[in-house]
N, C-alpha and C positions, 0 to 999 in steps of 0.2 A: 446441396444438402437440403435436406426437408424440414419441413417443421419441427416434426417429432425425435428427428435426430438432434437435432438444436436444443428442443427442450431437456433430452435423455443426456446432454453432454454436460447443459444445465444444471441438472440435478447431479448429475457425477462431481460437477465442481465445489459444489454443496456439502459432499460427504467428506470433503480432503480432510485430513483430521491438523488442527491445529492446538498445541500443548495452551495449557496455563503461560507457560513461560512466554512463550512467544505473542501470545495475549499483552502481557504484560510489554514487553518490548514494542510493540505496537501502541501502547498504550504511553510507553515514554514517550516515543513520537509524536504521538500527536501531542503531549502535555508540552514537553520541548516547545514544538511550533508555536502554539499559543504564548508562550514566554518571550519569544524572538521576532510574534507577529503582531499585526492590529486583530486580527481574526484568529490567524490560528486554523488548522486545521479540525472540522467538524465532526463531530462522530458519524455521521455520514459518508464524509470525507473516508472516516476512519473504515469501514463498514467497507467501500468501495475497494483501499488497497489490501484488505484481508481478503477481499475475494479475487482479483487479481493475481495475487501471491498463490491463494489455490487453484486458480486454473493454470497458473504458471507451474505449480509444482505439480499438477497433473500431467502439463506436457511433455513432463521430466522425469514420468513414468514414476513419480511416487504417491504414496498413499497420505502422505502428515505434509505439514509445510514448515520449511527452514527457514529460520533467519536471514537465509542469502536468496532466499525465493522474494520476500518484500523486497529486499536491496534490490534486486534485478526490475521491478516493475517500479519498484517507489520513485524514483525522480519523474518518470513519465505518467504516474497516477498524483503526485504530487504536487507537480511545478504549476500547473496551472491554476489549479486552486489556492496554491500560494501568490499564485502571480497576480490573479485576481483585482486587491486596491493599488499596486504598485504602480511606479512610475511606469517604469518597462517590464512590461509584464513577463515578455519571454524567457531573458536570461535572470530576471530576478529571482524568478519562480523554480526556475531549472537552479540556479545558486543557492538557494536556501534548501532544496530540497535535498543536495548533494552534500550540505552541510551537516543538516541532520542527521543524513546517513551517516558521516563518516565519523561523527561526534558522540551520539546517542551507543551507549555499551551493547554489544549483543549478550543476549545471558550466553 
């Protein structure tokens, strides 16, 4: 793959369209985290699994991104930067991330 094709796929990931709603839902998450964490997930944090979720739902041949497009990438965009201060970082991080998914409302 070239550069320019990297960049142009880049920018395609860019354009997925994501609702208010799902904003929002995104936005529980990370509020969640921070209530269940010493940290919490960062708006950075946050920033990373919204784009994530659009490159996922590009690979999925759609144009917007769904509430199961975060679910699908959220524990492996998430656990680690949960895992972070924790004792054991691995499965605590992949635990809590799995929790908030399955706990947090989808609209």
């Amino acid at each position: 793959m070239t550069s320019e094709t990297l960049t142009e796929i880049q920018a395609s990931v860019r354009q997925v369209h994501a609702s208010s709603a799902l904003l929002d839902y995104l936005q529980d998450l990370l509020d969640a985290s921070r209530s269940r964490h010493r940290t919490g997930l960062s708006p950075r944090a946050g920033l990373a699994l919204l784009h994530a979720a659009q490159a996922w739902a590009l690979m999925q041949g759609r144009e917007m991104v769904l509430p199961e497009d975060l679910q699908a990438v959220g524990v492996a965009v998430m656990a680690h930067r949960l895992g972070q201060d924790l004792d054991s970082m691995d499965e605590a991080g992949r635990n809590l991330a799995q929790s908030l998914l399955r706990e947090i409302a989808i609209p």
